[in-house]
N, C-alpha and C positions, 0 to 999 in steps of 0.2 A: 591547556590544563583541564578545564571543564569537561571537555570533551574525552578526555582520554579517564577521566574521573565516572565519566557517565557508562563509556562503555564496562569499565571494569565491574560498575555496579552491574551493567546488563547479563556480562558473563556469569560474574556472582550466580546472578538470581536462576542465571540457566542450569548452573553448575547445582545448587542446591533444589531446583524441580528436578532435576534426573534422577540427584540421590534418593528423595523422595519416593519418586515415581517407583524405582526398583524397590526399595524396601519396602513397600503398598504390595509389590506384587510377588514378593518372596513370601510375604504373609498369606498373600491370596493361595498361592497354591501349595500352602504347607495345611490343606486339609486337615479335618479331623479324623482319619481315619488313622482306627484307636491300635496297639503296638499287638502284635501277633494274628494280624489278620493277613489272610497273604491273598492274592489278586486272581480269581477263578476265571473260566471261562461261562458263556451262559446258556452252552449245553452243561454246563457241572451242577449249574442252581436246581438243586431238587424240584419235582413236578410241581407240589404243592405251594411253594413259595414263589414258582411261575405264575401259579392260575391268583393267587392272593396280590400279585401285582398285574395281573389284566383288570383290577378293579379303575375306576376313572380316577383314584387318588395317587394311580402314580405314573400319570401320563410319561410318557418318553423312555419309560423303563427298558425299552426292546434296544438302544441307545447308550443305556448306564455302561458303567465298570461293576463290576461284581467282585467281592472279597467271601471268606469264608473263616472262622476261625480255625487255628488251628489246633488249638484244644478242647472247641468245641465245636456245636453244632448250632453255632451261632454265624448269620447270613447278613450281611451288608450290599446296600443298593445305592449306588452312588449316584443323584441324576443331576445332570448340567454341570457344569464345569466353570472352576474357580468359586470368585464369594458368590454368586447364584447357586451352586450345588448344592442339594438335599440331599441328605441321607435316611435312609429306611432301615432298620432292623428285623432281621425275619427270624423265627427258631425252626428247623427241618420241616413242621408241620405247618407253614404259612403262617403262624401264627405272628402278627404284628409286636416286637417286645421292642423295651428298651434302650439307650446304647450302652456300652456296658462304662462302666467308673474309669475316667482315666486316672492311673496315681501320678502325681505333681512331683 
C-alpha cells in the first residue's frame, strides 16, 4: 500500500512538471512581437537600418528574424530566440525608436 501510495505521488509530481514545463514554454515563444508586423527578409531591411545595426549594440543581428510594419515604416530586429530574445526598433532612417503600444 505504501508503495503503490509512493509511486502515484511520483507520477503526480511528474505529471504536474510537464504541465508546467509546456506552459513555461508556450509563454516563452509567444514573443512580443506587436500585431501588424509581418516577417521580412534581411535583403528587405533598408540600407540604413542595416549600417545602424553593424554598431556593437546589436551583435548577432546578421542572425535575427526581421519584421516590418505594415502600416508603416516601422523596423523590428528580433535577436536570439525565446525569453533571451531582444528586440530593436528601427524607423527607415536607422534611427533607433520605440516599440510601438500594445492595446490589451
Amino acid at each position: 500500500m505504501k508503495r503503490s501510495l509512493l509511486i502515484f505521488a511520483v507520477l503526480m509530481l511528474f505529471g504536474w512538471t510537464a504541465a508546467v514545463a509546456q506552459q513555461r514554454d508556450t509563454t516563452a515563444t509567444q514573443q512580443q512581437v506587436p500585431e501588424g508586423m509581418v516577417e521580412i527578409q534581411a535583403s528587405e531591411v533598408p540600407a540604413p537600418v542595416q549600417e545602424a545595426l553593424r554598431s556593437a549594440n546589436y551583435t548577432g543581428w546578421e542572425q535575427g528574424t526581421f519584421y516590418r510594419n505594415e502600416n508603416s515604416d516601422l523596423y523590428l530586429v528580433e535577436i536570439g530566440e525565446g525569453a533571451d530574445a531582444k528586440h530593436y526598433y528601427f524607423d527607415k532612417n536607422g534611427t533607433p525608436t520605440m516599440a510601438p503600444r500594445q492595446e490589451e
